[in-house]
C-alpha positions in Angstrom: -2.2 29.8 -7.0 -3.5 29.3 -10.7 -2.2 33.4 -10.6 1.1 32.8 -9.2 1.9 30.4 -11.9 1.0 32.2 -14.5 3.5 35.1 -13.2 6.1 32.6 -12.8 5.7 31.5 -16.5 5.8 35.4 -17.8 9.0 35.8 -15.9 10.4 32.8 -17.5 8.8 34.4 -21.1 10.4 37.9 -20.4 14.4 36.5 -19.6 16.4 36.0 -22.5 18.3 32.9 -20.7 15.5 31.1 -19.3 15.7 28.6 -22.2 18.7 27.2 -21.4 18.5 26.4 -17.4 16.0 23.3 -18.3 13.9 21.2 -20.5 10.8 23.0 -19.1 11.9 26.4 -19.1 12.5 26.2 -23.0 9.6 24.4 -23.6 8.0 27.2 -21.5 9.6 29.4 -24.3 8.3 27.5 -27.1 4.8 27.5 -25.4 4.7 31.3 -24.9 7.0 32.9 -27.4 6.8 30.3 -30.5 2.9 28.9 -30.1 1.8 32.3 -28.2 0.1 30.6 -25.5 -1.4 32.4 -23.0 -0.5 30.2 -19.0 -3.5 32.1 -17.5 -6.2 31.4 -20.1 -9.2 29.4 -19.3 -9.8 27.4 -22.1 -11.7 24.3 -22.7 -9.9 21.0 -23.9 -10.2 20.2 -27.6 -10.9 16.8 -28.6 -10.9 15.4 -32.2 -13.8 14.1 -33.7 -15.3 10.6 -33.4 -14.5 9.9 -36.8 -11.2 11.6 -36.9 -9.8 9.4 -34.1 -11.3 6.5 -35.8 -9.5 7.1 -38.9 -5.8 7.6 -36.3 -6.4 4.5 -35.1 -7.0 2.9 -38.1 -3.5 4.9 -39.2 -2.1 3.2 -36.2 -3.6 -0.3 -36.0 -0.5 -1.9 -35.6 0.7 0.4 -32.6 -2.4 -0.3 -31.2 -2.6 -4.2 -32.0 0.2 -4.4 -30.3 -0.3 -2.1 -27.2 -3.8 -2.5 -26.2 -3.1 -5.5 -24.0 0.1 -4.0 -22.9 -1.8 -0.8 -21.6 -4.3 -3.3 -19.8 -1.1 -4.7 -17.8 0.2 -1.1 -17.2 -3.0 -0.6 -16.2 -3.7 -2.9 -13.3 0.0 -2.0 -12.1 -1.0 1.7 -11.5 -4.6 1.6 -11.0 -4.2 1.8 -7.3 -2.5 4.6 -7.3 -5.4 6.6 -9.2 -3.7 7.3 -12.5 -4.5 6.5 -15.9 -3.2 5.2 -18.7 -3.0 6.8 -22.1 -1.5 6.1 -25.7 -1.3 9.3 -27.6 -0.3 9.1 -32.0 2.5 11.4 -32.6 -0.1 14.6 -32.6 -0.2 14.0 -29.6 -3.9 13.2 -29.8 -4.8 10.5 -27.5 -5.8 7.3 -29.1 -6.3 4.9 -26.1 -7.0 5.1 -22.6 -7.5 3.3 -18.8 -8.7 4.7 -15.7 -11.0 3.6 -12.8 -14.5 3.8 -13.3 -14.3 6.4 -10.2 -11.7 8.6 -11.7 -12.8 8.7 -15.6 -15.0 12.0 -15.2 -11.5 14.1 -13.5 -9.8 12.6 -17.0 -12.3 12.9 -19.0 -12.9 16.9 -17.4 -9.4 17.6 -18.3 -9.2 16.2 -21.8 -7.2 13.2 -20.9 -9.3 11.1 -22.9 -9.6 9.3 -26.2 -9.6 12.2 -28.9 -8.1 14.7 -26.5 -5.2 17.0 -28.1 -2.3 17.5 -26.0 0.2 18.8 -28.8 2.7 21.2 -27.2 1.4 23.7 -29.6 -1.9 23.1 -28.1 -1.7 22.7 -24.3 1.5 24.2 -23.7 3.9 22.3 -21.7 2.7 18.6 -20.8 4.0 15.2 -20.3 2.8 13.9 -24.2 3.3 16.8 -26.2 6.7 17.8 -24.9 7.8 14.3 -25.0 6.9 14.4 -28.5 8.6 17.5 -29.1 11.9 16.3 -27.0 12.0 12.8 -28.6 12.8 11.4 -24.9 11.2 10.5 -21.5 10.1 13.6 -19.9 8.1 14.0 -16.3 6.0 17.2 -16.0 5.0 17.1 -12.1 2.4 19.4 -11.6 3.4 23.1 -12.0 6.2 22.2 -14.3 3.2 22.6 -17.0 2.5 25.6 -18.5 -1.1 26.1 -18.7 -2.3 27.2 -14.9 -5.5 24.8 -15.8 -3.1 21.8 -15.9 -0.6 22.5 -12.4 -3.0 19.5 -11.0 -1.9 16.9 -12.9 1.4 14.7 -13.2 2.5 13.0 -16.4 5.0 10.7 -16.6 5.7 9.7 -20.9 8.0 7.7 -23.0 8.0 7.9 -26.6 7.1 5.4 -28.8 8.7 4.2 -32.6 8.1 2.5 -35.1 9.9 -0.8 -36.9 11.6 2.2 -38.9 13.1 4.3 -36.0 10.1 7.1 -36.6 8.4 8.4 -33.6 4.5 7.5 -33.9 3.0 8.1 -30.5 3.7 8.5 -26.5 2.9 6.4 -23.4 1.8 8.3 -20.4 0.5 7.8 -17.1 -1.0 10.5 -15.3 -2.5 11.7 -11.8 -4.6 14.5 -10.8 -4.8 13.5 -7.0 -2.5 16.5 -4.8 -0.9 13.5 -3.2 1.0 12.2 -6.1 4.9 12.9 -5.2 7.6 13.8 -7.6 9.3 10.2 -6.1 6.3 8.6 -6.9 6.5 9.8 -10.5 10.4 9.1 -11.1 9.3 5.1 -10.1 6.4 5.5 -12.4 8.7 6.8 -15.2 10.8 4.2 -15.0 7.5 1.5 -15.3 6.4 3.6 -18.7 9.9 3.4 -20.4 10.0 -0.7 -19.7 6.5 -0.6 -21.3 7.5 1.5 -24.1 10.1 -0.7 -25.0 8.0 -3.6 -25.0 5.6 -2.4 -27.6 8.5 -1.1 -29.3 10.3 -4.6 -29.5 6.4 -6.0 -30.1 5.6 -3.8 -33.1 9.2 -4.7 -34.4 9.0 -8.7 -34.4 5.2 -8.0 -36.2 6.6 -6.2 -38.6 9.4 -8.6 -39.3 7.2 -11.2 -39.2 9.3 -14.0 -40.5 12.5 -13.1 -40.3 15.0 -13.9 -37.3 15.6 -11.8 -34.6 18.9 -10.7 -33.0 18.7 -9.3 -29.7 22.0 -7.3 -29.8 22.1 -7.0 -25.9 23.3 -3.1 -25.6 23.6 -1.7 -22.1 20.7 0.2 -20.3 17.9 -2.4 -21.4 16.7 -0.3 -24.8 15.0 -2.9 -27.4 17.9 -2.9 -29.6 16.6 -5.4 -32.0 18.3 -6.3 -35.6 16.1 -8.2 -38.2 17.8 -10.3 -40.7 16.8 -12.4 -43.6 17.4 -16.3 -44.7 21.4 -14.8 -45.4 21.6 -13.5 -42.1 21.9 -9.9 -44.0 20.4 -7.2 -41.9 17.3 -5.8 -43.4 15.7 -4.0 -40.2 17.0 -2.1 -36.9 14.8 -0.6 -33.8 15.3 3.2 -33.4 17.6 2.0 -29.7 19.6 0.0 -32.6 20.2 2.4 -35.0 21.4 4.9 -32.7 23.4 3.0 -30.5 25.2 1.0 -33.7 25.4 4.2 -35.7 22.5 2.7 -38.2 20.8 4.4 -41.1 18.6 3.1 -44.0 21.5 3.0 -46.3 22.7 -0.2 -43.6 19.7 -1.5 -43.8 19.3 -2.7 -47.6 20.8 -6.4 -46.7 24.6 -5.5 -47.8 25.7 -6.0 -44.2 25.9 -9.1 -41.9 24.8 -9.0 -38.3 28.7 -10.4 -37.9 29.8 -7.2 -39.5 27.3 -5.0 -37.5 27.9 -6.5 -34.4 31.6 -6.6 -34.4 32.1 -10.1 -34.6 33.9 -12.1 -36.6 33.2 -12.8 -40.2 33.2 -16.0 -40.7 31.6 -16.0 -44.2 33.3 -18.1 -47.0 32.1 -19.6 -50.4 32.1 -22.7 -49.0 29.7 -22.2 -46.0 27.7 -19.1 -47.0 27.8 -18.5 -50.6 24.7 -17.1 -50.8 25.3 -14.5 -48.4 28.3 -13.7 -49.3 27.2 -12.9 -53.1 24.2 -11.1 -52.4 26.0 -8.8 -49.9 28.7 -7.8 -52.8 26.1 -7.2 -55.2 24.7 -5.2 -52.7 27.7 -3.4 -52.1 28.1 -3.1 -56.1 24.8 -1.5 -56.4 23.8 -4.6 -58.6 26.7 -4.3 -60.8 28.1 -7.8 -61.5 31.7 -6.5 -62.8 32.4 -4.4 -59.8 31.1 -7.2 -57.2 32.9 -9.9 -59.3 36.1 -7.8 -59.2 35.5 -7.3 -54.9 35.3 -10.9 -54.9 38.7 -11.5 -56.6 36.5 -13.8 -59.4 36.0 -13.2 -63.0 32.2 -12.1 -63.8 31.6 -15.8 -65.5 32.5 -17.3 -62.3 29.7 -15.1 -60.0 27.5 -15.7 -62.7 27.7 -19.5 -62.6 27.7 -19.1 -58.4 24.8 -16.6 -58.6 22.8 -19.6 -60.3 24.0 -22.6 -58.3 23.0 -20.9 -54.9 19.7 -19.5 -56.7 20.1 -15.7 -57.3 18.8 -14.6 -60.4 21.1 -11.9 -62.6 18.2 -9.0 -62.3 
C-alpha cells in the first residue's frame, strides 16, 4: 500500500495542474517539488532536544499557561476515541501532549510527541505543519499525507494566534487506529477550532490584563475580541477581529473608539467624555496640538487648558 501511495504522490509531482485541484495536492507540490521530499523514504522522526524544547516553551509560556488545562479538557473529550492531543509552536514542533497510557508508545513511535518536528518542510504533508503553512483549519485523513510512513494517521488542526493576530502554534488531535472515519474527523475538527478559539480569547484577556473587554459578537463564533483602555479607545484586536473589522496596528494605537469601530453611534462630547475625545484627536494629530486643536474647532489655548483639567499631560 505504502507503494501505491507513493506512485500516487509522484503522479501528482509530475502534472503541472495538480496544484490547483486542492489544498493537499499543492501542499503535495510544495512537499515534493519545493522541500524535495521523497513519499517513499523511510525515515525516522526527528525530535528537538530536551533543552531546545525547554527553551520553546519557555518562548511560549503564555500559550501554554493558558492551554495546558484546556488540552486536559480536550483531552478527556477524545480520549475514548484513542486519539491524542497535541500543541505544536509555530515550527511546528510539538510542545505539549495527551494520550492514554495504552496508546503513548504508537505516538511516541511516530513522533507525535513532545519535541517531535512536524514542519511541512520536514514531514511533508500533515495536519500541524500544513495548517501552519495554510493559516487555517485543515484535516489530513490518512493517505491525504504525503509521507507513505504517515497514511495511518488522521490529524484534525486549528491554528493558534497570538493577542497580536501572529500565528504561534497549532492544535491537533490525532488517531492512528484504521477505524477512525473521515465523519469522525470533520466532528473532531469542529471540537479543535471551539478549543482553539478558547485559548485564543484566553491568551487575549491575559494579555490585556486590565483593560475591558468587548465581545464584538461577529457571525460564525470566531473570538473576535476588542481591548480598550480607561477612554474606551481601542488599544488591542484578536486576529478573528482584525480580519473581520478590517483592523491593522495602525487602528490599534488608541485613536479610535469601539463606537467608531463597531459602527455605532458616537456619542462622545466634551461634556461626557472629554478625555476621550482629546486623546483620540491627538492621536489622530500624531501629537501635534495645532492640528488636533484645529480638528476640534478650538484654539490651541483652549486644548491646552482641557488637556490639564481632564489630566493629560502636553508630552
Amino acid at each position: 500500500m505504502s507503494d501505491r501511495h507513493a506512485d500516487s504522490v509522484e503522479e501528482v509531482l509530475q502534472s503541472s495542474s495538480s496544484a490547483a485541484q486542492s489544498f493537499v495536492a499543492a501542499s503535495w507540490c510544495r512537499s515534493g517539488l519545493k522541500h524535495g521530499l521523497d513519499a517513499g523514504a523511510a525515515r525516522v522522526p526527528e525530535l528537538v532536544s530536551g533543552s531546545e524544547l525547554t527553551q520553546r516553551r519557555q518562548r511560549h509560556g503564555l500559550m501554554l499557561e493558558v492551554a495546558r488545562p484546556l488540552l486536559d479538557q480536550l483531552y478527556q473529550t477524545v480520549a475514548a476515541t484513542g486519539c491524542a492531543v497535541m500543541l505544536s509552536d509555530n515550527d511546528g514542533v510539538i510542545l505539549e501532549s495527551r494520550s492514554q497510557t495504552g496508546d503513548r508508545a504508537m505516538f511516541d513511535r511516530v513522533g507525535l510527541t513532545p519535541g517531535g518536528v512536524w514542519s511541512e518542510s520536514r514531514e511533508g504533508t500533515n495536519g500541524i505543519g500544513t495548517c501552519l503553512v495554510e493559516g487555517r483549519p485543515v484535516t489530513i485523513h490518512r493517505d491525504e499525507h504525503f509521507a507513505s510512513r504517515n497514511i495511518g494517521i488522521s490529524c484534525m488542526d486549528a491554528p493558534v494566534r497570538d493577542a497580536a493576530g501572529r500565528l504561534v502554534g497549532a492544535l491537533d488531535i490525532s488517531s492512528c487506529r484504521e477505524d477512525h472515519s473521515a465523519a469522525m474527523g470533520a466532528l473532531i475538527q469542529k471540537i479543535v477550532q471551539d478549543a482553539a478559539r478558547r485559548i485564543e480569547s484566553g491568551m487575549f484577556r491575559k494579555f490585556f490584563a486590565g483593560h475591558r473587554i468587548i465581545d464584538a459578537n461577529l457571525p460564525g463564533g470566531e473570538a473576535a475580541l476588542l481591548a480598550v483602555d480607561r477612554d474606551d479607545l481601542v488599544i488591542g484586536a484578536t486576529y478573528a477581529a482584525r480580519h473581520r473589522l478590517n483592523l491593522s496596528d495602525a487602528n490599534l494605537t488608541g485613536s479610535r473608539s469601539a463606537a467608531d469601530i463597531l459602527g455605532g453611534e458616537e456619542t462622545a462630547s466634551f461634556h461626557d467624555s472629554e478625555r476621550a475625545v482629546l486623546r483620540r484627536a491627538l492621536a489622530q494629530a500624531d501629537g501635534n496640538a495645532t492640528r488636533a486643536a484645529k480638528a476640534l474647532g478650538i484654539g490651541r489655548a483652549t486644548l491646552y487648558r482641557r488637556m490639564e483639567k481632564v489630566g493629560l499631560t502636553r508630552g
